[in-house]
C-alpha positions as CSV (number, residue, x, y, z in Angstrom):
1,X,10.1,24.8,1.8
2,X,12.4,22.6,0.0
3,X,13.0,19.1,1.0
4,X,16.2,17.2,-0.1
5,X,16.4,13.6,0.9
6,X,13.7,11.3,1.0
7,X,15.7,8.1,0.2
8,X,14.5,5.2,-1.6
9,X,16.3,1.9,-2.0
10,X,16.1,0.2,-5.4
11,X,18.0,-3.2,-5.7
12,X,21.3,-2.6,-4.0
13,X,21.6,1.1,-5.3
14,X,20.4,4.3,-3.1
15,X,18.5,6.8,-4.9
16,X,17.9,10.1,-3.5
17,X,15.0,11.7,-4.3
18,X,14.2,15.5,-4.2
19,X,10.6,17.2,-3.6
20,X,9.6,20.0,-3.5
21,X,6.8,21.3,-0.9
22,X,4.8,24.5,-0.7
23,X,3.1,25.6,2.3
24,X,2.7,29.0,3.6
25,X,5.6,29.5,6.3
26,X,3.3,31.0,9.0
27,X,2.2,26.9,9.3
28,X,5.5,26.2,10.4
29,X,6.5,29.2,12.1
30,X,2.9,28.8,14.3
31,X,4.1,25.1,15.4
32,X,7.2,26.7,16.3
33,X,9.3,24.8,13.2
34,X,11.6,27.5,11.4
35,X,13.4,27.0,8.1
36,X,16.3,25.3,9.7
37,X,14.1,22.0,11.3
38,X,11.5,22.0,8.2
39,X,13.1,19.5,6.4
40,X,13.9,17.0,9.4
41,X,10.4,17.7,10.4
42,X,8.3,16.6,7.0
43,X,11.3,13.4,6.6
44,X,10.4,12.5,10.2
45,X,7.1,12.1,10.0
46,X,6.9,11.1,6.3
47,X,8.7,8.1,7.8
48,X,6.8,8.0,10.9
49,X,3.5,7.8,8.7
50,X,5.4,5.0,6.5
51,X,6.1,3.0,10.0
52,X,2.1,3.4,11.3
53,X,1.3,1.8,7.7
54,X,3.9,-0.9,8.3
55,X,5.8,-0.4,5.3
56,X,9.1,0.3,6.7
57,X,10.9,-1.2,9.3
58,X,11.7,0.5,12.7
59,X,15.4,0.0,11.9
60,X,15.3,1.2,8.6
61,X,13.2,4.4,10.2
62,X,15.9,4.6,12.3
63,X,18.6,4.3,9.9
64,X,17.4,6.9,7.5
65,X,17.1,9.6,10.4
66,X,20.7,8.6,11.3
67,X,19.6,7.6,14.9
68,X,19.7,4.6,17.0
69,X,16.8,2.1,17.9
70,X,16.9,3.8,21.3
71,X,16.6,7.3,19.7
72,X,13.8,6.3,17.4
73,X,11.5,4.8,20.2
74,X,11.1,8.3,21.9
75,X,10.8,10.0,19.2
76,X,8.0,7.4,18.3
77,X,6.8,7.7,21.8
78,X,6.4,11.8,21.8
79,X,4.6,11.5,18.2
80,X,2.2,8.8,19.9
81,X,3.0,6.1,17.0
82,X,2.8,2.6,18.6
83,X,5.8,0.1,18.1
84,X,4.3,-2.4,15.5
85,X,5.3,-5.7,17.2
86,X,3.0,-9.1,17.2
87,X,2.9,-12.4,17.2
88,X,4.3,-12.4,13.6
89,X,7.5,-11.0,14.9
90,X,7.3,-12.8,18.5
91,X,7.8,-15.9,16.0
92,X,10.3,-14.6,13.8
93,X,12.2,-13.8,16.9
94,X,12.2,-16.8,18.4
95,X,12.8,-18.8,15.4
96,X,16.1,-16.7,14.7
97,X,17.0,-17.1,18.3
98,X,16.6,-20.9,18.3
99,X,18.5,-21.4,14.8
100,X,21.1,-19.0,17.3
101,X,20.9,-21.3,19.2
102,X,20.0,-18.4,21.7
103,X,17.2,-20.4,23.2
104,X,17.0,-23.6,25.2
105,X,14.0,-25.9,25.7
106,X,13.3,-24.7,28.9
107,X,12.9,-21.2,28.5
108,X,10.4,-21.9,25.5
């Protein structure tokens, strides 16, 4: 199996890094994965794995399976991945949302 894109952002430049993987193909073939999917399959949960660990963002998850937020949640929802969001984020949220201006006193 060849795999062709694992991206990798470096400063404001976009590398693309190539790896190569071998497995035996019944593997794949048994989980019902043939030659065509491989590739989507090891980037998707390459990134999934990344997510779990928290070191990429659901939006950049998102961006580099060239889905949407929406797309991404079921897709984290049929691998059973949890959406990594706390208090930490509950604050950044509301922070950015009152320097919107998004928020008002009473709904705080």
């Amino acid at each position: 199996m060849y795999i062709k894109q694992i991206m990798v952002k470096m400063g404001a430049e976009l590398k693309i890094i190539t790896t190569e993987i071998h497995l035996p193909s019944d593997i794949l073939y048994s989980q019902g994965i043939g030659k065509d999917r491989a590739e989507y399959f090891v980037k998707k949960n390459f990134l999934l794995e990344l997510y779990r660990e928290g070191k990429i963002s659901l939006g950049k998850m998102a961006e580099l399976l060239e889905m949407n937020l929406f797309e991404m949640l079921g897709i984290m929802k049929d691998s059973n991945v949890p959406f990594n969001y706390g208090v930490p984020e509950l604050k950044e949220d509301i922070e950015t949302a009152n320097r919107l201006g998004l928020l008002d006193e009473d709904s705080q």
